[in-house]
C-alpha atoms as one frame of an Amber mdcrd trajectory, in Angstrom:
protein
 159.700   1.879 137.942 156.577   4.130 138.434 155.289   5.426 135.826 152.652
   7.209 137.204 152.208  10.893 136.661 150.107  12.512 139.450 149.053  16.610
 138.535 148.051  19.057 140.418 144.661  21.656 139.546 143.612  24.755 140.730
 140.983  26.259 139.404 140.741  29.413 138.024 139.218  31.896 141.632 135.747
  32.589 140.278 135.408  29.461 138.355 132.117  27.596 140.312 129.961  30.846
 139.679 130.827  31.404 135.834 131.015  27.673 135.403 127.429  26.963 136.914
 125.742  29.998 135.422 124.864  28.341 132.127 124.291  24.902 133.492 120.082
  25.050 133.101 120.623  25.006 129.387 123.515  22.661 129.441 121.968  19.487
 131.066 118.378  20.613 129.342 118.408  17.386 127.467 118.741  15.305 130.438
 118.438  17.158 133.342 116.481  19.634 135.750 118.159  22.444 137.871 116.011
  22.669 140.765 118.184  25.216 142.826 121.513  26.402 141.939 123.121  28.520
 144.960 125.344  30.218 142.140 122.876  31.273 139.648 119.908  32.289 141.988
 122.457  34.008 144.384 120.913  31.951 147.513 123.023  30.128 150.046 121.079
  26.594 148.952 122.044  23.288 147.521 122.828  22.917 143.767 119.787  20.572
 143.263 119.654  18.955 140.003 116.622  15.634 138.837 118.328  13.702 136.173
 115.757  12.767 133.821 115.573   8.795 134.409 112.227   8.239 132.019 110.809
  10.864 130.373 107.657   8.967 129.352 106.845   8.117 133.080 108.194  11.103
 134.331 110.762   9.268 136.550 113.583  11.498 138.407 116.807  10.952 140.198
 117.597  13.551 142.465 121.590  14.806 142.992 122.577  17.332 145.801 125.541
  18.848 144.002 128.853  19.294 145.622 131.900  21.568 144.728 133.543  18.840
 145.236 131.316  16.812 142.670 132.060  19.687 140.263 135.994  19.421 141.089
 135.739  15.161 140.461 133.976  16.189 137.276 136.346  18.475 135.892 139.179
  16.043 137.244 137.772  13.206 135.113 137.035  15.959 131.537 140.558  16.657
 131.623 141.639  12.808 131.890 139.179  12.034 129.030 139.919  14.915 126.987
 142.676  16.023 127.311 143.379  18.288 124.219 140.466  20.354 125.990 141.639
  20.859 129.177 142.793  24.353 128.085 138.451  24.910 127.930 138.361  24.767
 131.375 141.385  27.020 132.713 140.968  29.974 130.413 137.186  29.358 130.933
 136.652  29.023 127.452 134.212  26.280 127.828 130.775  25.872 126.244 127.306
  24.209 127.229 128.968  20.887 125.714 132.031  20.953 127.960 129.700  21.675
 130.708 127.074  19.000 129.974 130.385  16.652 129.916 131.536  18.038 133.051
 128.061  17.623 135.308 127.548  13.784 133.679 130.969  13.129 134.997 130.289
  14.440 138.314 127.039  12.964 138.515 126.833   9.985 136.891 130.777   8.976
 137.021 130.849   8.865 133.018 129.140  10.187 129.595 125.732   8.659 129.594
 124.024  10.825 127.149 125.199  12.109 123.884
């Protein structure tokens, strides 16, 4: 017997733009938006410089996918999933989307 469940996600049509609007403020804490295609209304990369040291001033630099973003919210709504409403009614906030760029960048919650 399987007992595997496998669902199915679309996202809601404008959700990328809305979703990465508010991410400088979101990530603040831990991370740099460098470029963000949706919010400066360019065709370039979603560039974001994870904080690695503050002290030194280390960086690790992400070129952000939609397809990062989609694995993100994939592994939010596995983790939480009394909050997966958040994301399809796009009734999220900055913490939702702090959660939602660690998982697509760094695979888990790493800070706060």
């Amino acid at each position: 017997m399987n007992n595997k469940i496998e669902i199915t996600m679309e996202l809601p049509k404008y959700f990328m733009e809305y979703f990465m609007c508010g991410i400088t403020n979101a990530i603040s804490y831990w991370g740099l938006v460098r470029e963000n295609k949706y919010e400066y209304q360019s065709d370039e990369k979603i560039i974001i410089d994870e904080i690695v040291c503050e002290s030194t001033g280390e960086l690790k630099r992400y070129e952000v996918t939609d397809e990062m973003i989609f694995e993100g919210v994939q592994k939010f709504c596995k983790n939480h999933p009394s909050r997966t409403n958040e994301i399809f009614n796009m009734d999220y906030d900055s913490i939702t989307q702090d959660c939602v760029m660690q998982y697509a960048l760094l695979g888990t919650i790493v800070y706060g």
